[in-house]
C-alpha positions as CSV (number, residue, x, y, z in Angstrom):
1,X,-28.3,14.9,-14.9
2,X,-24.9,14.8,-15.2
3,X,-23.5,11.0,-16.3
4,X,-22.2,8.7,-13.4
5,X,-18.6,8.4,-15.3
6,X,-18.4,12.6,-15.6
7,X,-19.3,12.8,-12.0
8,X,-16.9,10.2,-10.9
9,X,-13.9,11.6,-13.2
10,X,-14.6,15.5,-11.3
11,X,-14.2,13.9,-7.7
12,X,-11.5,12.2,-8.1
13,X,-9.4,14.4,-10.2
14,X,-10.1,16.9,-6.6
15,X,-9.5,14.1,-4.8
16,X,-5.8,13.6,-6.7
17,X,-5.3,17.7,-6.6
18,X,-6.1,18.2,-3.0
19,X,-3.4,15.2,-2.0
20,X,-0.7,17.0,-0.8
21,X,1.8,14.1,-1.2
22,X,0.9,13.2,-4.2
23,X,1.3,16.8,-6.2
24,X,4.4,17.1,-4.0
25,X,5.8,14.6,-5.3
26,X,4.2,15.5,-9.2
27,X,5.7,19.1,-8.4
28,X,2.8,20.6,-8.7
29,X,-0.7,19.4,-10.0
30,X,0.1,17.5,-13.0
31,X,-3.1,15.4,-13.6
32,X,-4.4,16.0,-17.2
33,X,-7.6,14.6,-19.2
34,X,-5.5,15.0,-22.0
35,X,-1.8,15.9,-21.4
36,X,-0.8,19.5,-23.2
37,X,2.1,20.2,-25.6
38,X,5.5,20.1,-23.6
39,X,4.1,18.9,-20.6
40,X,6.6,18.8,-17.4
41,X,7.6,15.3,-16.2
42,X,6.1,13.5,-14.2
43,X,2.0,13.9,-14.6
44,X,-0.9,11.6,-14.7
45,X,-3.7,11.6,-17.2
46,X,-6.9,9.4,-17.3
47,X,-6.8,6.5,-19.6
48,X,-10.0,4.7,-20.7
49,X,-13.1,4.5,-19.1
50,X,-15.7,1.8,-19.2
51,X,-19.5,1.6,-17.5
52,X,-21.4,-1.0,-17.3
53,X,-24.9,-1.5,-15.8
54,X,-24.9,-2.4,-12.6
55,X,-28.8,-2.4,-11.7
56,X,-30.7,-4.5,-10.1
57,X,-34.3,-5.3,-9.6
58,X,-34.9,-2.4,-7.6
59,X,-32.0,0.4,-7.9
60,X,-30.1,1.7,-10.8
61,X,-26.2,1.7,-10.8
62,X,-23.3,1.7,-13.1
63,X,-20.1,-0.6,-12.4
64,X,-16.9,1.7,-13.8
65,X,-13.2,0.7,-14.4
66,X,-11.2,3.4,-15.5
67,X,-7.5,4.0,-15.1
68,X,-4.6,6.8,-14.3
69,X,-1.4,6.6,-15.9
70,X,1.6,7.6,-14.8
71,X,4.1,9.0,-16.8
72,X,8.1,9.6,-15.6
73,X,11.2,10.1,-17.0
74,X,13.2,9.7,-14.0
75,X,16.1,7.4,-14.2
76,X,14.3,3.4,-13.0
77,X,11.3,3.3,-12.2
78,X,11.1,4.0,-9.0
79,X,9.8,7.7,-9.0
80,X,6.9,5.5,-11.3
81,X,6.1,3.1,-9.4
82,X,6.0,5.7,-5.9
83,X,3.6,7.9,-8.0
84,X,1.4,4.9,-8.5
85,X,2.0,4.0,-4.9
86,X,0.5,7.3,-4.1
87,X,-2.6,7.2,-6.5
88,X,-3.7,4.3,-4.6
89,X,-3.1,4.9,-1.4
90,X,-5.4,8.4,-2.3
91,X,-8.5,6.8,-4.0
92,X,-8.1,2.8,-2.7
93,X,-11.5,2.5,-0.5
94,X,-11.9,5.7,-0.2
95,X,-14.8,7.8,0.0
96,X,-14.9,10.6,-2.9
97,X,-18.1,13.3,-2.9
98,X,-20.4,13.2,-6.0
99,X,-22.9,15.7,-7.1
100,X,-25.6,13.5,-8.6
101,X,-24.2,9.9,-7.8
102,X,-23.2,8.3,-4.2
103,X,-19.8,6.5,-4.3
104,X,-20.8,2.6,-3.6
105,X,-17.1,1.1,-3.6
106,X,-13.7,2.2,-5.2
107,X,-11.1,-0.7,-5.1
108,X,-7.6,-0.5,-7.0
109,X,-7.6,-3.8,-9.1
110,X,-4.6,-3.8,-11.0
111,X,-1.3,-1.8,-11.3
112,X,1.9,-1.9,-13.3
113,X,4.5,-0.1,-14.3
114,X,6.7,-0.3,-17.5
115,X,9.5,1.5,-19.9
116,X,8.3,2.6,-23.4
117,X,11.5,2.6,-25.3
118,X,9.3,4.3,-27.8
119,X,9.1,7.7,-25.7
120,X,12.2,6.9,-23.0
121,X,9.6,7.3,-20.2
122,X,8.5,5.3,-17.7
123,X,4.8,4.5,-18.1
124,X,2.6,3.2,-15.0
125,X,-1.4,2.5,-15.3
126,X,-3.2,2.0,-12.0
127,X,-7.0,0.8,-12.8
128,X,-10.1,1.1,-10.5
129,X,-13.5,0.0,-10.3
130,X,-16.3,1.8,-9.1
131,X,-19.7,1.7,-8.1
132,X,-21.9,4.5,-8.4
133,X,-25.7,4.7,-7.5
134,X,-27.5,8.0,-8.7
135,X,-29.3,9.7,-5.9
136,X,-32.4,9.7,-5.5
């Protein structure tokens, strides 16, 4: 069986690829694992992931907090914060299709968005939490 944080991470990078507004506004669909060499500007990549047992008495689960991050070189960081905008708005209580979990709850918990003078980009993180049941 594939693990509830795999199966999660599959449905909703299809969930970010199949959003129209959001890869419109990427130019294309610019969410990475792992960004590659010379990446455009602007993407999204998946930052850490954390599960934690969520089980009870009677049924398994797992309790997951992961993040995206947003990454822009626009000048302000407005095209940052609208991309962020957008990740919510496409996984915030929504529904996502597993194959060998069922989606409990998906909730945005935290956003922000800040310039790393390191890199001259703007860098945004959206987190989530997630609970996942396996099926039966």
């Amino acid at each position: 069986m594939t693990s509830a944080a795999i199966d999660l991470q599959k449905a909703v990078f299809t969930v970010l690829t199949a959003d129209e507004a959001l890869t419109t506004k990427l130019g294309g669909a610019r969410i990475h694992d792992q960004a590659p060499a010379n990446v455009a500007f602007p993407y999204l990549t998946f930052g850490r992931t954390s599960v934690f047992d969520w089980s009870t008495s009677t049924e398994n689960g797992d309790e997951h907090i992961f993040s995206v991050h947003v990454w822009s070189k626009a000048k302000g960081k407005a095209e940052a914060l609208e991309i962020a905008d957008l990740v919510k708005q496409t996984l915030h209580d929504k529904s996502l299709a597993m194959e060998t979990h069922r989606l409990v709850s998906l909730r945005q918990e935290y956003e922000e968005v800040r310039y790393n003078d390191d890199h001259a980009v703007y860098h945004g993180m959206v987190r989530f939490r997630a609970l996942t049941e396996p099926f039966d």
